[in-house]
Structures are given as C-alpha cells and as structure tokens.
PAVO-575792 format. One record per residue (C-alpha): residue number from 1; residue in one letter; x negated, y negated, z. Coordinates in Angstrom, 3 decimals, decimal comma, padded with zeros to 6 digits, m for minus. Example, Ala and Ser with C-alpha at 12.3 -4.5 7.8 and 13.67 -1.06 7.14 Angstrom:
// PAVO-575792
SITE  num  residuo         u         v         w
SITE    1        A  m012,300   004,500   007,800
SITE    2        S  m013,670   001,060   007,140
This chain:
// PAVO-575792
SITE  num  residuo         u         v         w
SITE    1        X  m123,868   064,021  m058,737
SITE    2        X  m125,398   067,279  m059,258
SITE    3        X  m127,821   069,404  m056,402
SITE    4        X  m130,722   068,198  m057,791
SITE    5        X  m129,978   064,592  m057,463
SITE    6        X  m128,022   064,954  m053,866
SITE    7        X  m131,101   066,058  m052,223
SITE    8        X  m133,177   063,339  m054,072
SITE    9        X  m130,651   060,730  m052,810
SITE   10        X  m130,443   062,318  m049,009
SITE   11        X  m134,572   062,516  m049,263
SITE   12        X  m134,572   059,159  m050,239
SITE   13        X  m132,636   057,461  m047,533
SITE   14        X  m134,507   059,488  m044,999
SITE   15        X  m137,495   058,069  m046,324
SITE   16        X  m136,838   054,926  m046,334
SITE   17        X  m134,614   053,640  m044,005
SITE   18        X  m134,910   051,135  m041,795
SITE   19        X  m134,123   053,429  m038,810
SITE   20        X  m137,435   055,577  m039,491
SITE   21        X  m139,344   052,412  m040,436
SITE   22        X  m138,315   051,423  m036,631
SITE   23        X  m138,873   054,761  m035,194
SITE   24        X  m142,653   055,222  m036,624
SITE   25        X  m143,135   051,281  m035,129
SITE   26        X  m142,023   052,335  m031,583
SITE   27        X  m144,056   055,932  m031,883
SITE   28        X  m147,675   053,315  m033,507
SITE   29        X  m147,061   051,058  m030,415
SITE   30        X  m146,707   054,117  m027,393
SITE   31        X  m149,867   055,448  m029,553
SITE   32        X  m152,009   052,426  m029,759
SITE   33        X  m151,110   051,117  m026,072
SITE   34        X  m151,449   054,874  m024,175
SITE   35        X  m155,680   054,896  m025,965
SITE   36        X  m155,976   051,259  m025,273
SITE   37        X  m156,950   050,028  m028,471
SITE   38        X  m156,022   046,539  m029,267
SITE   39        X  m153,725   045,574  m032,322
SITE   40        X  m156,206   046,513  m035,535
SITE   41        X  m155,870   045,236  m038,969
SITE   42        X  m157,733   046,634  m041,992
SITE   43        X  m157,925   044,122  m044,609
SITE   44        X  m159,289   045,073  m048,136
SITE   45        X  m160,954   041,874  m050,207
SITE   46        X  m161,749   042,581  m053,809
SITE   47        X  m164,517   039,749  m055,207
SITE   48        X  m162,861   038,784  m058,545
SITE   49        X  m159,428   039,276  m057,177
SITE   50        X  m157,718   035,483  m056,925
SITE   51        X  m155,298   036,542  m054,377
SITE   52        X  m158,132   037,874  m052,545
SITE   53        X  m159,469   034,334  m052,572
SITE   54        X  m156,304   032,891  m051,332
SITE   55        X  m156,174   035,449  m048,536
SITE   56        X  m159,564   034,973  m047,378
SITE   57        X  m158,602   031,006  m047,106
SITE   58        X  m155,891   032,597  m044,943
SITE   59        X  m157,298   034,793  m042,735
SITE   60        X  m159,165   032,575  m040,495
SITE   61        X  m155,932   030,986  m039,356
SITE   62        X  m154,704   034,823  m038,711
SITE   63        X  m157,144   035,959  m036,722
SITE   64        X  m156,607   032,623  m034,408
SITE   65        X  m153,236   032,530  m033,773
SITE   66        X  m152,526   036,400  m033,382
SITE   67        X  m154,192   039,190  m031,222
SITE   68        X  m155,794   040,994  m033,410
SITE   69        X  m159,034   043,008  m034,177
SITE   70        X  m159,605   042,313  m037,709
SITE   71        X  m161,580   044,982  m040,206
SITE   72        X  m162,491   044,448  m043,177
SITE   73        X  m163,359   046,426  m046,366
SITE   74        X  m164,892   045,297  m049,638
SITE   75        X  m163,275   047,326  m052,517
SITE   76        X  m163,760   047,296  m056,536
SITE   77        X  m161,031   046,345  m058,750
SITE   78        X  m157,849   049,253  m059,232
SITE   79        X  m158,226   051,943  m061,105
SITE   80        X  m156,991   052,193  m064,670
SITE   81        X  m153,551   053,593  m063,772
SITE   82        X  m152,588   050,668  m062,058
SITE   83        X  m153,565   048,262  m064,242
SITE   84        X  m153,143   049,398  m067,528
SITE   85        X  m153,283   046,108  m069,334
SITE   86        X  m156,411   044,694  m067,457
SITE   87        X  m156,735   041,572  m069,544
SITE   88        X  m153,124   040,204  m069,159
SITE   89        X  m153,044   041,724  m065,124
SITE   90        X  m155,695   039,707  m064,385
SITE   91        X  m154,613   036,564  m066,770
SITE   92        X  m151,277   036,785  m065,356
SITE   93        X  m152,706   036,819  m061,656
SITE   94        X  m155,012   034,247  m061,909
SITE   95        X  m151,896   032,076  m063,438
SITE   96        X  m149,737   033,212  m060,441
SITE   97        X  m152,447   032,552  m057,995
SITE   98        X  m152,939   028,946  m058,694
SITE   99        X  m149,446   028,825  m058,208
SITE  100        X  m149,314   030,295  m055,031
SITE  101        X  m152,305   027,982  m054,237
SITE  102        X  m150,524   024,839  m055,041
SITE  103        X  m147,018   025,712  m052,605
SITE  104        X  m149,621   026,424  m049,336
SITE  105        X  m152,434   023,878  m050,275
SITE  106        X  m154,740   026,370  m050,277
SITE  107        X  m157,824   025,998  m052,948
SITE  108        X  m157,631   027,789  m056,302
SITE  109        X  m158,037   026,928  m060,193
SITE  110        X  m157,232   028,905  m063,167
SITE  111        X  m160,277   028,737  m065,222
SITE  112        X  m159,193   030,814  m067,607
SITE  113        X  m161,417   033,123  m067,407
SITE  114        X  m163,131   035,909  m064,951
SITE  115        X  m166,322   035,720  m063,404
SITE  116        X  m169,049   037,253  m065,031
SITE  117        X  m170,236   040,852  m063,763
SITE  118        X  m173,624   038,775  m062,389
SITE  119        X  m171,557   036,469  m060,413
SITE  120        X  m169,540   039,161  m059,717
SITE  121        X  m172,658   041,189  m058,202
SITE  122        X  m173,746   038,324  m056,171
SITE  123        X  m170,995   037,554  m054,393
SITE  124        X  m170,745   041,372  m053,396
SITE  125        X  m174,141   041,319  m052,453
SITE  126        X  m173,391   037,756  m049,880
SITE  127        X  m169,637   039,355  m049,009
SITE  128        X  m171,563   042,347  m047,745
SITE  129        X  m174,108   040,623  m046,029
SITE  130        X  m171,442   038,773  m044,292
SITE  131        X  m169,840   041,271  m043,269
SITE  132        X  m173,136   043,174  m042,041
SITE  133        X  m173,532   039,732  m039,948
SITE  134        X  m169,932   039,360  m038,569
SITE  135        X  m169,165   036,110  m040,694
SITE  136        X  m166,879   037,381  m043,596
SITE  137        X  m164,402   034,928  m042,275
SITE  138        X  m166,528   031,976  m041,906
SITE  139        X  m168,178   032,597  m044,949
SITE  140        X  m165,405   034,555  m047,647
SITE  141        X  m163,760   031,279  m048,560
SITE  142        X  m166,924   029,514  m049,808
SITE  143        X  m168,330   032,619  m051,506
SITE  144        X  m165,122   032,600  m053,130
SITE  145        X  m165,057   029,092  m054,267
SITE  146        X  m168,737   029,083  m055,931
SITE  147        X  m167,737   032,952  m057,369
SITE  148        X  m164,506   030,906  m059,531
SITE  149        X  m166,738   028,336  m060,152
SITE  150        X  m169,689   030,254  m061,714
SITE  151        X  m172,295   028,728  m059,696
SITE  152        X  m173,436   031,714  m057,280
SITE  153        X  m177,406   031,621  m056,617
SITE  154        X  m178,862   034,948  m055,939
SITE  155        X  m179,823   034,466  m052,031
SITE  156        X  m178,943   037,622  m050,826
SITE  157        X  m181,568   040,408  m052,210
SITE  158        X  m178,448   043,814  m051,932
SITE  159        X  m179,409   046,465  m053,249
SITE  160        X  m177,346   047,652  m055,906
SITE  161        X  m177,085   051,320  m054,402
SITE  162        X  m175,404   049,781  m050,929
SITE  163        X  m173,669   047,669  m052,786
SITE  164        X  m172,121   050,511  m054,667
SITE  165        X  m172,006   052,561  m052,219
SITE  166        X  m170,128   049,917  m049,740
SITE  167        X  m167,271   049,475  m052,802
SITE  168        X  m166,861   053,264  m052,840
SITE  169        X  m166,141   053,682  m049,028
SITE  170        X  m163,862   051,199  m049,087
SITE  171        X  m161,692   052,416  m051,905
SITE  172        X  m162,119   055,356  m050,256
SITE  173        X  m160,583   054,161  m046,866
SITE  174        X  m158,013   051,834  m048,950
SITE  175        X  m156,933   055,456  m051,053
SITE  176        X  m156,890   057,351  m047,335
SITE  177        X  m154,282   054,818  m046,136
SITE  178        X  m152,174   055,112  m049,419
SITE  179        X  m152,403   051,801  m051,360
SITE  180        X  m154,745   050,788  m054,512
SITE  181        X  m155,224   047,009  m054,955
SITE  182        X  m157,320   044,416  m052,719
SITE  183        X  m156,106   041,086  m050,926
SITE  184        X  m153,936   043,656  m049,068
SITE  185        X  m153,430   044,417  m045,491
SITE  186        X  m152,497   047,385  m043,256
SITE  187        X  m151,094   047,875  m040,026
SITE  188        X  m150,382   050,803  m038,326
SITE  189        X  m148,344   052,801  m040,961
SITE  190        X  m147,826   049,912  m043,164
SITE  191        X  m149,380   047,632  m046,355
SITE  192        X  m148,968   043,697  m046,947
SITE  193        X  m150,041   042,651  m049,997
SITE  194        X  m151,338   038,894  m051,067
SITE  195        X  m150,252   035,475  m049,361
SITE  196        X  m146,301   035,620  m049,752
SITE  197        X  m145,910   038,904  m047,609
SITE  198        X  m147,920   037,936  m044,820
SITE  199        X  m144,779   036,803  m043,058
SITE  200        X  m144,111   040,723  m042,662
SITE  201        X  m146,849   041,092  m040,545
SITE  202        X  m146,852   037,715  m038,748
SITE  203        X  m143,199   038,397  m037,765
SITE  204        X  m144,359   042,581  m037,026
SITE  205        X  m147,226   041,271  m034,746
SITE  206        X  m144,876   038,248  m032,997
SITE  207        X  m142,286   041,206  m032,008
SITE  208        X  m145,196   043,246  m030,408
SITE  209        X  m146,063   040,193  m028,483
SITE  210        X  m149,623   039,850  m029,887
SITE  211        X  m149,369   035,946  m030,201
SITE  212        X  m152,794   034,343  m028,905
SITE  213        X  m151,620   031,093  m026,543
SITE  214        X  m150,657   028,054  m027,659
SITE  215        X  m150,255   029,353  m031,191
SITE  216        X  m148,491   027,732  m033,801
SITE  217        X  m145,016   028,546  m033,944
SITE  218        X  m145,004   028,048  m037,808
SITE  219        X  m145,487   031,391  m040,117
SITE  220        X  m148,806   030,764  m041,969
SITE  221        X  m147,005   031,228  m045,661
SITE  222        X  m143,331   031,130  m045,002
SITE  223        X  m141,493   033,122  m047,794
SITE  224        X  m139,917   031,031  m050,215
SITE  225        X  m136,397   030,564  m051,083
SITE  226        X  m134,755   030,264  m054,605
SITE  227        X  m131,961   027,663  m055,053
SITE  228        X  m128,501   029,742  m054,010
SITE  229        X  m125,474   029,692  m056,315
SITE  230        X  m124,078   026,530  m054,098
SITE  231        X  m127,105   024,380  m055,397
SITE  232        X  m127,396   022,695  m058,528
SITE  233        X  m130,995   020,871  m059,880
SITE  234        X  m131,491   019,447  m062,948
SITE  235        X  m134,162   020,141  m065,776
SITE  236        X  m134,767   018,591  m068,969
SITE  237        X  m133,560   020,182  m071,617
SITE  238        X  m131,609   023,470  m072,570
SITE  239        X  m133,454   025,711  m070,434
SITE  240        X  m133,337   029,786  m070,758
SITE  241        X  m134,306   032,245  m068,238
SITE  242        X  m135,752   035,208  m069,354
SITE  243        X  m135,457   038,083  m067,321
SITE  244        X  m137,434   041,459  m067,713
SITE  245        X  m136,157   044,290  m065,914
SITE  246        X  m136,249   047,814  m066,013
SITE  247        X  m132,772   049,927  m064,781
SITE  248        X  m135,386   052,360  m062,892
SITE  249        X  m137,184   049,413  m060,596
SITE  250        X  m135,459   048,831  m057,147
SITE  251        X  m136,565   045,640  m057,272
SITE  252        X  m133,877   045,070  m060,246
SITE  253        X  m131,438   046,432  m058,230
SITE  254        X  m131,839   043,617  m055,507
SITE  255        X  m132,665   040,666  m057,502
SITE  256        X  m129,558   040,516  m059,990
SITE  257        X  m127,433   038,289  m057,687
SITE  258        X  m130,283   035,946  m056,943
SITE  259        X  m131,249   036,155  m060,752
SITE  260        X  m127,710   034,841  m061,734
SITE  261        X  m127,534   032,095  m058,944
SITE  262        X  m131,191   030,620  m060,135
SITE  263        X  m129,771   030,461  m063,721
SITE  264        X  m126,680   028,899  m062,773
SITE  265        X  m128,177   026,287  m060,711
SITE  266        X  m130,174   025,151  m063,534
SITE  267        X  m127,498   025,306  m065,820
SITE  268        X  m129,801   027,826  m068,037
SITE  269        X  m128,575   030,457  m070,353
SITE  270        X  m129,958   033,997  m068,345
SITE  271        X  m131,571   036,190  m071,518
SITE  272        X  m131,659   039,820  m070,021
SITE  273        X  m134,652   041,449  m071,472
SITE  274        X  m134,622   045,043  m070,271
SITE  275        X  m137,960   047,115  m070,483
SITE  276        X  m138,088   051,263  m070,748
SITE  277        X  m139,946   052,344  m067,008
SITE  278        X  m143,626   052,794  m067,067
SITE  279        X  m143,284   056,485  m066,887
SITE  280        X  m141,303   056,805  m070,136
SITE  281        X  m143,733   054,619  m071,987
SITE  282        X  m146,640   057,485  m071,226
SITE  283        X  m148,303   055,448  m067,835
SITE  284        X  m148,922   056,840  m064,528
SITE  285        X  m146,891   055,734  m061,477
SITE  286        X  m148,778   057,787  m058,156
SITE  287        X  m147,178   058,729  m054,870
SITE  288        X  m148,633   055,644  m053,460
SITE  289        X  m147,832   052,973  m055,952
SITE  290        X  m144,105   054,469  m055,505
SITE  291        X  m144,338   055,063  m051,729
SITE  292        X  m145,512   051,098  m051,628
SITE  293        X  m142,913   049,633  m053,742
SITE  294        X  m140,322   051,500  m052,204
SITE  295        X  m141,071   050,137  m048,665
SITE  296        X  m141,464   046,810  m050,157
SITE  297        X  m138,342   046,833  m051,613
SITE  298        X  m136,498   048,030  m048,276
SITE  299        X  m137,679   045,175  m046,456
SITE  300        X  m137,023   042,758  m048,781
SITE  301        X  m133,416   043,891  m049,115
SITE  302        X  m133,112   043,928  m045,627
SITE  303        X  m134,577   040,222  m045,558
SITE  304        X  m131,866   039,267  m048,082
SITE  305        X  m128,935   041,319  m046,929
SITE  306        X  m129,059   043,305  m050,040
SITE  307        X  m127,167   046,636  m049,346
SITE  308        X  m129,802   049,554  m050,831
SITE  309        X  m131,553   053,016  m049,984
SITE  310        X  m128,391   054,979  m051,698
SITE  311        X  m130,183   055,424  m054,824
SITE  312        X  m131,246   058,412  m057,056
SITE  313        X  m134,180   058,014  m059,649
SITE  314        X  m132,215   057,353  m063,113
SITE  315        X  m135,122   058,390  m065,261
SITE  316        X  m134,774   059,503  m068,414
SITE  317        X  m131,003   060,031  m070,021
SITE  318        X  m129,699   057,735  m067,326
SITE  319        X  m131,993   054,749  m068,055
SITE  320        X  m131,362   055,234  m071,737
SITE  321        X  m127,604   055,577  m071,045
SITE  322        X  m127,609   051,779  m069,005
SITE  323        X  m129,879   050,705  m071,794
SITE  324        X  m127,385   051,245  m074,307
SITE  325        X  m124,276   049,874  m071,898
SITE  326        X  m126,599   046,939  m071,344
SITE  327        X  m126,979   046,256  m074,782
SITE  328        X  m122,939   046,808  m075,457
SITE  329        X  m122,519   044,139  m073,192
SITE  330        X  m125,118   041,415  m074,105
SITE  331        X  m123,652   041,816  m077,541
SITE  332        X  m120,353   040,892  m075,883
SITE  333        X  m121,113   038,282  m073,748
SITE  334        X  m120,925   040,407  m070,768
SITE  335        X  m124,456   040,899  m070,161
C-alpha cells in the first residue's frame, strides 16, 4: 500500500468508525441536555417524492410514541448531480415505493406516471399552508393521496414567490446539514432516509430514553430480513438473480455474502453484472452524497456483523484491475 493510500485508509477509519459515531452521540446528548432543548428532528418532505408520501403516513405514529419536537421543511426535488437519470430515478422509486407500501400497509400506487407541475404547485401551496397552521401531520397524508391521484383543487391561494421562496430555504437548511434528497430525517449529527431506515432513529431515540409512555414496543417499519443460506423457498421456474455492483461501492462490499445466500435459497443462478463507478462514467459524487453513504454503510455493517471501515478508495486502475479478475472468473465459473 503506498503513502498516499495509508493515510486515505487511516482517514477513513477515523471517520467512520463506530467509536467516533458513539463519541459525537455522547458529546449531541451533554449538548442538547446542558441548553435544555428537547430531542429535535428536522424532517425534509419533497411533494412528488413517493417515499415522502410513505413517510408522511409515518410520521404521525413518530411523533406519538417518541419525545420529540418535530420540524419540518418543504424542499424541491435533488439537484441534477444526484439524479442524473431523472426519468428512470423517479420510475424506479415510484416502483420501489409501492413496494415498500405493500410490506407496512401503508397507502401508495404506482400510477405510472408523475404528477403534473399544477398538481405539483398545489399541493406546495396546501403543504405550506399546513405547515404555516401547525397541521402538516394531520394533513400531509391526504394532500399526498389526492397529489398521486391527480385530483388536487386549488383551495389554498400561495403565492408563487413564498412558495418558491419556502422550497429554497429548505434546500438550503437540508444542504447546511449535508444531505440532498427529501423523505429524509436528521438528528443531531445524523440523516435517515425513507421508511426502511427509520429503525435507526427509533432504536437512537429508545437508547436516549425519549420513549413517550405507554408506547408501543414494536419499531414502526422493522428492517427486513432476506432468507439466510440455511433457508430454502421455492419459485416457479428457473429463476436468475441479477446483480449490479460496482467494486468502488461499500455497499458491494457488505452485501456479497447475503447476495449468494438469497440466490441459493431460491435455487437461482446469481448473474454478476458489474458497473464502472459513477465517477469514471463522467458524474458527480459530492462530499455529502459520499459522507452519507459512507455512514449508511457503517451502520448497516454493524447491523449485520459485516467486518468493514479498512478500506481504501479503488478508483481508477484498481476498479479496472477487479473488473478484469471479475470477468476471468465469471468466464470460469468462479464468479
């Protein structure tokens, strides 16, 4: 390992380990108890945004069972860098959504399709009156529902300007705090983003002791669990499982095992489809989108008791060096 990469590697595991994660926790807490100020979530909804919609279905039940001072921020859609292929980002989420929907029984159909910019406009213009009159969570959900299904009236007379101008402070807050999409939340030093990491914060806020009484037990969206290497199922069928990874993603590096084990307990052949990173196709990957993932990553290793943090970034001649070992071995059957 050369100089360059040793420090990149000692930087990294400074970053991100789970002993500084802990340490900035315990220095939040002695900060936010010594001012008084209760426990305060910022939560950033983006109209048009499907897990947006599932969150605000969520929320409610959040801000009942946990001790919390809930803020919230209306925010456009991301900027181009991170989504560079709008159309399928937002066909792909809309798919995944109604997915995510269906395992909570929460309310959400694809329609194919995303609401027009006049629907769009009005449901900004009722989410920020909402908010203006302290109901965003009674009334989110609804505004939500009639926003999918195209049938928004124009009751709320916004004018465009605060409307605009509302968006724009809240991307502006959401950019402060270091992330870049909606349906995401932030606690003291750290992001949650959509339905299935919720659990983060639930079990975050249940350490700190900021359970309301006689709350539910129960995590609001428990994560779910893919069948282990012990299980078998059955599907019609010769199934395959594609997989799409990229040798510079940490997420690739703790999801091979699990990868494997869902094949196998299918009895499907596992295609390995491996991508060049975003970076050396021409696309922009920001401190924050890498900052984010990164974090993500640790905790869902640490969830799984996937070993990781002892990494270096492979980009470039590495990634095209595993590339071509990759390739060696599909062709041999050791893929």
């Amino acid at each position: 390992m050369g100089i360059r990469a040793a420090v990149q590697n000692r930087v990294t595991r400074a970053l991100f380990s789970i002993e500084r994660r802990d340490a900035n926790r315990r220095k939040a807490e002695r900060k936010r108890q010594s001012s008084g100020q209760p426990h305060t979530v910022e939560y950033f909804h983006e109209a048009g945004d499907p897990y947006s919609h599932l969150m605000a279905q969520l929320l409610p039940d959040v801000c009942q069972r946990y001790d919390i001072e809930l803020k919230v921020h209306l925010v456009p859609p991301p900027p181009d860098w991170a989504a560079p292929d709008r159309a399928r980002l937002e066909t792909y989420s809309r798919l995944d959504s109604a997915r995510l929907a269906k395992r909570a029984g929460l309310r959400f159909v694809d329609s194919g399709q995303q609401p027009s910019p006049d629907q769009l406009q009005i449901a900004r213009a009722q989410l920020l009156a909402a908010e203006a009159n302290a109901t965003f969570l009674e009334a989110a959900e609804e505004i939500g529902e009639q926003l999918w299904q195209g049938t928004l009236s124009a009751a709320d007379q916004v004018p465009a300007a605060n409307i605009k101008s509302t968006l724009a402070a809240g991307a502006a807050r959401r950019d402060e705090l270091g992330h870049y999409l909606g349906a995401t939340l932030y606690y003291a030093g750290e992001w949650y983003w959509g339905p299935d990491r919720l659990h983060y914060l639930e079990q975050r806020l249940r350490s700190l002791g900021a359970v309301s009484p006689g709350a539910d037990d129960a995590l609001i969206y428990p994560p779910a669990d893919a069948p282990s290497g012990d299980e078998t199922a059955s599907i019609d069928g010769a199934p395959e499982l594609h997989w799409y990874l990229s040798l510079r993603s940490p997420y690739t590096g703790i999801v091979g095992a699990r990868v494997k084990a869902l094949a196998d307990a299918y009895g499907a052949t596992l295609k390995l489809r491996y991508v060049l990173p975003m970076v050396m196709r021409g696309m922009k990957v920001p401190r924050k989108k890498g900052f984010y993932i990164m974090s993500d990553v640790v905790r869902e290793a640490e969830r799984r008791g996937v070993p990781f943090g002892n990494a270096v970034d492979p980009v470039g001649e590495p990634v095209e060096r595993g590339c071509a070992i990759l390739e060696e071995a599909i062709q041999r059957g050791k893929g």
